[in-house]
N, C-alpha and C positions, 0 to 999 in steps of 0.2 A: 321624714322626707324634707326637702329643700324646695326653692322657690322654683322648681322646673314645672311646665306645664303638661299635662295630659289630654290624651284625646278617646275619651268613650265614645261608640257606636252601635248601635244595635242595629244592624240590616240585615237584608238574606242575601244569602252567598247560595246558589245552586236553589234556591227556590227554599232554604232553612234559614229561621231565623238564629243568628247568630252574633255571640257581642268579641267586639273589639276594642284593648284596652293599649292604649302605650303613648309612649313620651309624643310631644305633638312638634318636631321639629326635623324632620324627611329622612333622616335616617336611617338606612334598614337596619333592622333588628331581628333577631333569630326569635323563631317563633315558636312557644310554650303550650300547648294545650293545656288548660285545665278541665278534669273531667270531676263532673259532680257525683254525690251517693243515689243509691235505691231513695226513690220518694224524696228528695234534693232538688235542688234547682243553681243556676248558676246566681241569679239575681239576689239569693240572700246568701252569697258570700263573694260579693265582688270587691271586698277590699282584699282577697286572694289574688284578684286580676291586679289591685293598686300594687298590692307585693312584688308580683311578676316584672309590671312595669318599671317600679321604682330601680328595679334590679337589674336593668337595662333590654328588657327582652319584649316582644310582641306579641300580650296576652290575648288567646282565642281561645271560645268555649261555645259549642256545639249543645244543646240539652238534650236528652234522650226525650226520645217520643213521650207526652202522656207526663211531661216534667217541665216546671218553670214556665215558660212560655208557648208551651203547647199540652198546657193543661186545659181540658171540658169537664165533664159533670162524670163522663163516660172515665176518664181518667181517675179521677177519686174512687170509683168503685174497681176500677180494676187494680190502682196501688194498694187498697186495702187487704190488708193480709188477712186480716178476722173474718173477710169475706170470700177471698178467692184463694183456694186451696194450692191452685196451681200456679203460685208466687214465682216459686223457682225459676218454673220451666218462662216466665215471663221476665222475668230477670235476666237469663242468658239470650231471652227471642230480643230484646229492644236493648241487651248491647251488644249483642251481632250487626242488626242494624243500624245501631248509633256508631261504632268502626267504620261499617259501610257508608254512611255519610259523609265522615270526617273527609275519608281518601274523594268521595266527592267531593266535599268542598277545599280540599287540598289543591285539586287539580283545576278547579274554578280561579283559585286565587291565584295560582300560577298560570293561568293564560288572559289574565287583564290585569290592566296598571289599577293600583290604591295606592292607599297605605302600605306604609314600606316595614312588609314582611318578609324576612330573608327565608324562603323554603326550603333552602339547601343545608339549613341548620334548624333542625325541629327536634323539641325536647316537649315530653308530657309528665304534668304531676297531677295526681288521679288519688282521689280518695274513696276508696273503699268500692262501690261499682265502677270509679275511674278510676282506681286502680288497678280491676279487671282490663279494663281498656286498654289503660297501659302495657299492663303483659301484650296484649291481643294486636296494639297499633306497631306494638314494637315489631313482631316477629310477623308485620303483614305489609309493613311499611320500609320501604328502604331508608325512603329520609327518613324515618324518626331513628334519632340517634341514641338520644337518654330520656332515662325514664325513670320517674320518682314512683313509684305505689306505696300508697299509705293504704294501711288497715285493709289490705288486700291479698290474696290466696293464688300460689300459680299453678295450681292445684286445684281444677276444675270440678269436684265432684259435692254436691251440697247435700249429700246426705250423710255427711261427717259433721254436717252444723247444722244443718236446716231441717231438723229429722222430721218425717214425715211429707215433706213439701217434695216430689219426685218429678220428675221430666219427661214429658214425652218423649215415644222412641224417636221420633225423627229429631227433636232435642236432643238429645240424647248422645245422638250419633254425629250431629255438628259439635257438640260441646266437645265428644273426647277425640274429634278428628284435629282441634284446635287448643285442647289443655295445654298450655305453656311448659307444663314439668315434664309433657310428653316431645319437647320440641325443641332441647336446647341448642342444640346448632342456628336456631334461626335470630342466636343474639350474637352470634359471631362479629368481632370488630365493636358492639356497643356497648355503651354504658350503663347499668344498672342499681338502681338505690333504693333498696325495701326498707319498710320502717312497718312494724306490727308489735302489737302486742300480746305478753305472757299470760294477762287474764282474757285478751279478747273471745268469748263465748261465739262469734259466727266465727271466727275465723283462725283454723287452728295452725297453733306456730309451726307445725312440723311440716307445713308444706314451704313455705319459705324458705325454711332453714337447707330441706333438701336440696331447693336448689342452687342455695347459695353455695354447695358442699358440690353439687353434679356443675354447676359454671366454673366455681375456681378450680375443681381437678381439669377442667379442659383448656385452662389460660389461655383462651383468646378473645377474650372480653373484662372491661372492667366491672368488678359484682361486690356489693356492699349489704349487710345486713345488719340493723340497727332496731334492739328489741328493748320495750319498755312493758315495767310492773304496770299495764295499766289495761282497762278493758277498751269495746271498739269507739273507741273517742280519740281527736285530732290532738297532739298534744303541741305547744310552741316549738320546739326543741325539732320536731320533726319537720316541717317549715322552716326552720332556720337551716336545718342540715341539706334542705331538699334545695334551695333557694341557692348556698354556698357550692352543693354538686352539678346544679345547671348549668350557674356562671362557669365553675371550672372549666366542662366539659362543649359547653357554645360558645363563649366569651374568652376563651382562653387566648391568649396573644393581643385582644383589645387592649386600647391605653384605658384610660381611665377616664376621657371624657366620652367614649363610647361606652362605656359602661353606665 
């Protein structure tokens, strides 16, 4: 980074607390979601948000219920997996909700002046349950244009990795009304950039790859898949790739001091 300056925020937007990261000089900027992991938070990896920033874009990050800044006591026993059987089905309940927040606090930010966030150009990079997100904001969001998913599945069903951990039926029955590998038309016109890996143990490569094969036989969207020998861990290389296909895809035509 260079001598430019930044502006962190943690306020609430729509009654959520929420951080906002980006260059402090009025500017609008296209705006990045970052979405954090199961049992994550966003506050111990906000130099992801300085990434975003440096990169010229307007990092926002939303926590899932029960994560980072809306952790209790009540929290800790229910992310424990050695204790609550029913992981799973709590995984896909609080990132359905946590979607559903986002498009509220989307629509907060776009009917009052701040921080100059460009909502007309929104990109998310989402690792591993925000990369669930990802799939889920993409094909639920008009704005959201491109979408990074690290170490993430569009390929709804966790009893291919998570064996024994099952879903309730009314889970159940939102998870496969909304599986991304069941819905590819709804990335029509967008961007897409998977990054997983060949040994990762939750998440298996073959639903990726499907869809990267069901997107590019329907060419009308851009789809990219980028696989590494490694298990579910964030690796540089992926960050760097995800950082370079944002800018493409929202920054593209900017000069270089917008960037």
């Amino acid at each position: 980074m260079d001598d430019r300056s930044y502006r962190l925020e943690i306020r609430k937007v729509a009654g959520f607390p929420t951080y906002h990261l980006f260059r402090d000089d009025d500017r609008p900027r296209p705006l990045v979601l970052y979405g954090h992991g199961y049992r994550g938070s966003v506050r111990s990896h906000v130099e992801r948000l300085y990434m975003l920033a440096d990169a010229g874009f307007y990092a926002f990050a939303l926590e899932a219920e029960h994560h980072g800044l809306r952790t209790d006591l009540e929290s800790l026993r229910l992310l424990d997996s050695n204790r609550n059987s029913q992981y799973a089905d709590l995984f896909f309940t609080l990132l359905l909700q946590q979607s559903a927040e986002i498009a509220t606090c989307l629509e907060a930010m776009a009917a009052e002046p701040g921080p100059p966030a460009d909502l007309a150009r929104v990109g998310v990079l989402g690792v591993s349950m925000g990369g669930y997100l990802a799939f889920h904001l993409a094909a639920q969001e008009e704005r959201v244009q491109v979408i990074c998913p690290l170490l993430a599945s569009p390929e709804w069903r966790f009893e291919d990795s998570w064996s024994g951990a099952g879903l309730t039926p009314e889970t159940e029955a939102r998870v496969r009304a909304v599986s991304p590998h069941r819905r590819p038309e709804a990335y029509r016109g967008k961007a897409i950039q998977m990054h997983n890996g060949t040994a990762d143990k939750l998440i298996p490569i073959a639903g990726p790859r499907r869809l990267w094969r069901d997107l590019s036989a329907r060419a009308d969207c851009t789809v990219e898949l980028y696989t590494y020998k490694e298990d579910h861990e964030v690796q540089p290389p992926m960050l760097r790739r995800s950082l370079a296909f944002l800018r493409r895809h929202l920054l593209d035509g900017a000069d270089e001091e917008d960037r």
